[in-house]
N, C-alpha and C positions, 0 to 999 in steps of 0.2 A: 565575834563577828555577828551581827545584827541579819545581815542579807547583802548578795551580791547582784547585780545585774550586768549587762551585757547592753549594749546601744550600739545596735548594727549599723546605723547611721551617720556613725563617727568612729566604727570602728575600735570603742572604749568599753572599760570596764568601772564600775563605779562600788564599790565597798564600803557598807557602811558598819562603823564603830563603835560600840558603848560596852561600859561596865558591867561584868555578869549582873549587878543586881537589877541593870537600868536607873539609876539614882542620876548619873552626870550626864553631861549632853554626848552627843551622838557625832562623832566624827566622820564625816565623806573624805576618801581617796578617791580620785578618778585617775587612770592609767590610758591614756592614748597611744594603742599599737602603733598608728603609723608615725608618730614622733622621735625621731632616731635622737635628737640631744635637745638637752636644755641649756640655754645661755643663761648662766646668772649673772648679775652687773656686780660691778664692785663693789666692798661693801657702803663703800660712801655712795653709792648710787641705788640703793635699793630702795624701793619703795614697802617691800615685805621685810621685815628684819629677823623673825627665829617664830617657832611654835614651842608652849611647854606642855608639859607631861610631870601629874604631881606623881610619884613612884613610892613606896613603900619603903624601899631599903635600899637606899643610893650605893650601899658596899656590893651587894648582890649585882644590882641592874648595871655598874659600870663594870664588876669584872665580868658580866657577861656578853658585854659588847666588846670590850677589850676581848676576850676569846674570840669572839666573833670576827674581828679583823676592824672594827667601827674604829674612826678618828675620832679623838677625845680630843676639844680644844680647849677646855679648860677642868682639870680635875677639880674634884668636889672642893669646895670653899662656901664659910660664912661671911656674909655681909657684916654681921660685927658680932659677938662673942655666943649672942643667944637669939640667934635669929634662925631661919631656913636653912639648908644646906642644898646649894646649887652645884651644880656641873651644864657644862658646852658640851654635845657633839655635834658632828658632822652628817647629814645623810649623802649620798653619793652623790646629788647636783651640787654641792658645797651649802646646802640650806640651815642653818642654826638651826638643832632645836635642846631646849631648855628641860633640865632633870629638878624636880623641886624636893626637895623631900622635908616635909612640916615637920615642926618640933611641937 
């Protein structure tokens, strides 16, 4: 974690993300307290489709989200023999996001 802040005027909390070295960009979470649910649309109806995340060791980070209790929607697979090795999960609103891990 980079730094957090607090915005009492909306009641949120904002997070920002990056790599210990600082090398890759910097990811903002924002958390809005008084928000009790988020509607996602279908998937033929989203305008946002998944975020990725390139991970080191896709055998590690999936059995640890699988321990974790995380919805895997699609276990690790190559796009064709020698390519990346991807995986789906799920975050708790049903949001894709993308596990990459480079060869």
């Amino acid at each position: 974690m980079v730094s957090r802040r607090e915005i009492a005027q909306t009641n949120a909390e904002i997070v920002f993300l990056q790599d210990p070295q600082e090398l890759g960009a910097k990811l903002e979470l924002t958390c809005y307290r008084n928000q009790k649910r988020l509607i996602q649309a279908d998937y033929e109806d989203r305008l946002f489709d998944h975020l990725a995340f390139e991970v080191k060791d896709m055998n590690k980070t999936i059995a640890a989200m699988r321990e974790a209790g995380v919805t895997i929607t699609d276990e690790p697979f190559r796009l064709n023999p020698t390519g990346n090795l991807l995986a789906f999960v799920e975050d708790p609103d049903g949001t894709l996001i993308e596990l990459i891990h480079r060869r």
